[in-house]
VEXDREN-2710 file (C-alpha; in Angstrom, 1 decimal):
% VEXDREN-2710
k/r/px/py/pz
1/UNK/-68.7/-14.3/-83.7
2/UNK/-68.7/-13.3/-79.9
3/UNK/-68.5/-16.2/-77.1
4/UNK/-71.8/-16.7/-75.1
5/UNK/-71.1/-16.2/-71.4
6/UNK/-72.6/-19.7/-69.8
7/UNK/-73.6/-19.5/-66.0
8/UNK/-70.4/-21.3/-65.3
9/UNK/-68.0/-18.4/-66.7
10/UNK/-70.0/-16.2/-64.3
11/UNK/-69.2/-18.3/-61.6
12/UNK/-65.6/-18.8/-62.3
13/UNK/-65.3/-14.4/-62.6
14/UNK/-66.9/-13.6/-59.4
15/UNK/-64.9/-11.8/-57.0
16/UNK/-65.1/-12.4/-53.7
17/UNK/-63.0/-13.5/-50.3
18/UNK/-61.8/-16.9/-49.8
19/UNK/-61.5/-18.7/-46.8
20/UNK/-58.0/-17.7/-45.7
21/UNK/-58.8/-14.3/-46.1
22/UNK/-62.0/-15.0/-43.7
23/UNK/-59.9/-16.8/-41.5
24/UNK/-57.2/-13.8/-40.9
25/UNK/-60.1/-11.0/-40.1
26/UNK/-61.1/-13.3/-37.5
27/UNK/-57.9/-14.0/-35.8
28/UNK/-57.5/-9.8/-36.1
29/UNK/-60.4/-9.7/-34.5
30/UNK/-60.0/-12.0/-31.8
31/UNK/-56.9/-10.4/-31.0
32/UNK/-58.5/-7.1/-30.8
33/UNK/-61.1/-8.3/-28.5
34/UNK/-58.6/-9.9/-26.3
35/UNK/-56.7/-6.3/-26.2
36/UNK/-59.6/-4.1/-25.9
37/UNK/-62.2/-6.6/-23.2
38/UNK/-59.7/-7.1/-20.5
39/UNK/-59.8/-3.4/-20.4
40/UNK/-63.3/-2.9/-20.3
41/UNK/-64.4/-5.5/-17.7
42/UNK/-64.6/-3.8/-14.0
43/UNK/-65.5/-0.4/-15.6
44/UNK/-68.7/-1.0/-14.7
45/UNK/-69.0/-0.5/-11.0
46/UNK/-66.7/2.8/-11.8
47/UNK/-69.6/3.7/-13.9
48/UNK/-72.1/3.3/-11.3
49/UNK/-69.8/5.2/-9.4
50/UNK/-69.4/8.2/-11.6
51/UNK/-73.5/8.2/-11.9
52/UNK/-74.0/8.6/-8.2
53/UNK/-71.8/10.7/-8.4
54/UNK/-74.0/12.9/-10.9
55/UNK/-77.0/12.1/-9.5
56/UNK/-76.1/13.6/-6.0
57/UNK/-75.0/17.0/-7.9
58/UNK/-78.8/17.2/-9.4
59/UNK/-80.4/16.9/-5.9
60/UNK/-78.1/19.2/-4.6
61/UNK/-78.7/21.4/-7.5
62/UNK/-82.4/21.1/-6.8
63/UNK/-82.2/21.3/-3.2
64/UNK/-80.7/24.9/-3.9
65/UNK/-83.4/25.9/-6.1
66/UNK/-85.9/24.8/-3.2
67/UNK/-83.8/26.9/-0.6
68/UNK/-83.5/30.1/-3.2
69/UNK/-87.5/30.2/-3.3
70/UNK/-88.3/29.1/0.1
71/UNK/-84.9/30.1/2.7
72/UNK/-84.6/26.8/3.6
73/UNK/-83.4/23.3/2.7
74/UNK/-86.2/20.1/3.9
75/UNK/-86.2/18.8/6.8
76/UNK/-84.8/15.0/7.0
77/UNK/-88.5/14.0/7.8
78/UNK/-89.6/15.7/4.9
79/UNK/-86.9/13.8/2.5
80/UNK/-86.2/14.3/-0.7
81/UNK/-89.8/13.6/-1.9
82/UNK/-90.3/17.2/-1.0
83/UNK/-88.5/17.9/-3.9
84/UNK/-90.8/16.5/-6.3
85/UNK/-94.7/17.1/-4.3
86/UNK/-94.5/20.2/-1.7
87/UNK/-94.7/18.7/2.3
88/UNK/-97.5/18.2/4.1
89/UNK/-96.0/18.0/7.5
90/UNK/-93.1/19.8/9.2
91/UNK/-92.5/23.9/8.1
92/UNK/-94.2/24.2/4.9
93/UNK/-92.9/25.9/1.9
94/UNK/-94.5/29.2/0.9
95/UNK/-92.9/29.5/-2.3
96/UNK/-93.1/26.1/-3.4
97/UNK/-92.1/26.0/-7.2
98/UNK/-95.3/24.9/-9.5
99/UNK/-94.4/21.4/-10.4
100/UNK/-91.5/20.7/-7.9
101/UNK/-87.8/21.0/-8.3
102/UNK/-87.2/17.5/-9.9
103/UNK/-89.5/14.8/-11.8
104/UNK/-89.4/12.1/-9.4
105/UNK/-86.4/11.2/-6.7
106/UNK/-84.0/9.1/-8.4
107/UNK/-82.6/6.1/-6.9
108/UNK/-78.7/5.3/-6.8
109/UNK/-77.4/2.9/-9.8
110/UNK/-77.6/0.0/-7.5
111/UNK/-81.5/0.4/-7.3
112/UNK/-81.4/1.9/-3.7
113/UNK/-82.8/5.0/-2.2
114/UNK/-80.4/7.9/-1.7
115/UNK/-79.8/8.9/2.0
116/UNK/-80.9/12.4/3.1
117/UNK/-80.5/14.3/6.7
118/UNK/-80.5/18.4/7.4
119/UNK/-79.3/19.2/9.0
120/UNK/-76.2/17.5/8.2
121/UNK/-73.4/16.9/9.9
122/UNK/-71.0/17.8/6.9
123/UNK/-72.8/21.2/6.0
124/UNK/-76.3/22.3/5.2
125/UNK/-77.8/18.6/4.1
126/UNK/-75.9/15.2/3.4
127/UNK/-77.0/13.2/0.9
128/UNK/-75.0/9.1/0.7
129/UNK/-75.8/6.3/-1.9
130/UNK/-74.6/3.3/0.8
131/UNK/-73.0/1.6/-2.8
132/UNK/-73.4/-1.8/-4.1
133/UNK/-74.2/-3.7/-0.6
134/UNK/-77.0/-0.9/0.2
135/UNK/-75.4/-0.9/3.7
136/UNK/-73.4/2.2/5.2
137/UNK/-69.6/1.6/5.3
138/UNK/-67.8/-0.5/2.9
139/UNK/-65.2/-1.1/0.9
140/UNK/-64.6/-0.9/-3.4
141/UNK/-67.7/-1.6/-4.9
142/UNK/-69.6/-1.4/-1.2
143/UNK/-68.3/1.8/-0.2
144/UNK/-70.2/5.0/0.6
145/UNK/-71.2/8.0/-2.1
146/UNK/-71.5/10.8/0.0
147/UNK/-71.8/14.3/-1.3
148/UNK/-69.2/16.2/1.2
149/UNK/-66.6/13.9/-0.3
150/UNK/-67.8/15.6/-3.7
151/UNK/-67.1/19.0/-3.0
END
């Protein structure tokens, strides 16, 4: 004669983790975060940092491709707008590329608008992100992005 399995033997059988073996992932884990976090927090303004600095090297990327078709970088009136619609004031592009040179001019990570003057006073064109406090000068997370300090 075979035993009948009652809903209660099933119960008693079932595998599965008990409380103290809950308890020790979550101290693991807690000591892992306290490792890892402290390590992570203040990475983000080097971040932002790191992105300017990216951005800058795409204008200047495209700000070569305007020059290569039309022998010359904008003018600081012109900005960097003439990058993505061709200018309707100052010397006017002959060779303007079909589209423009970028989609749409970017803004720095901390939402402001990127600084441009050509001539510059550091080469061809200068191009600054005035960082976190959106004011020139600064300090840490306030200081300057400037693309002669990139080259």
């Amino acid at each position: 004669m075979r035993h009948r399995k009652t809903p209660a033997d099933r119960i008693r059988r079932r595998e599965g983790f008990t409380l103290i073996e809950i308890m020790v992932v979550i101290v693991i884990l807690g000591l892992l975060a306290a490792l890892v976090v402290p390590k992570l927090v203040g990475r983000t303004e080097e971040a932002k940092r790191t992105q300017t600095r990216v951005q800058i090297k795409n204008i200047q990327q495209a700000l070569e491709l305007f020059k290569l078709d039309n022998g010359f970088f904008p003018a600081t009136e012109q900005g960097l707008e003439s990058l993505v619609r061709i200018p309707e004031s100052g010397r006017i592009p002959k060779n303007y590329r079909k589209g423009g040179y970028i989609d749409r001019v970017p803004k720095d990570p901390w939402g402001n608008p990127f600084v441009y003057v050509a001539p510059g006073q550091h080469g061809d064109y200068d191009i600054s992100s005035y960082g976190a406090d959106g004011v020139q000068g600064g300090e840490n997370e306030d200081a300057d992005v400037n693309s002669w300090d990139e080259k």
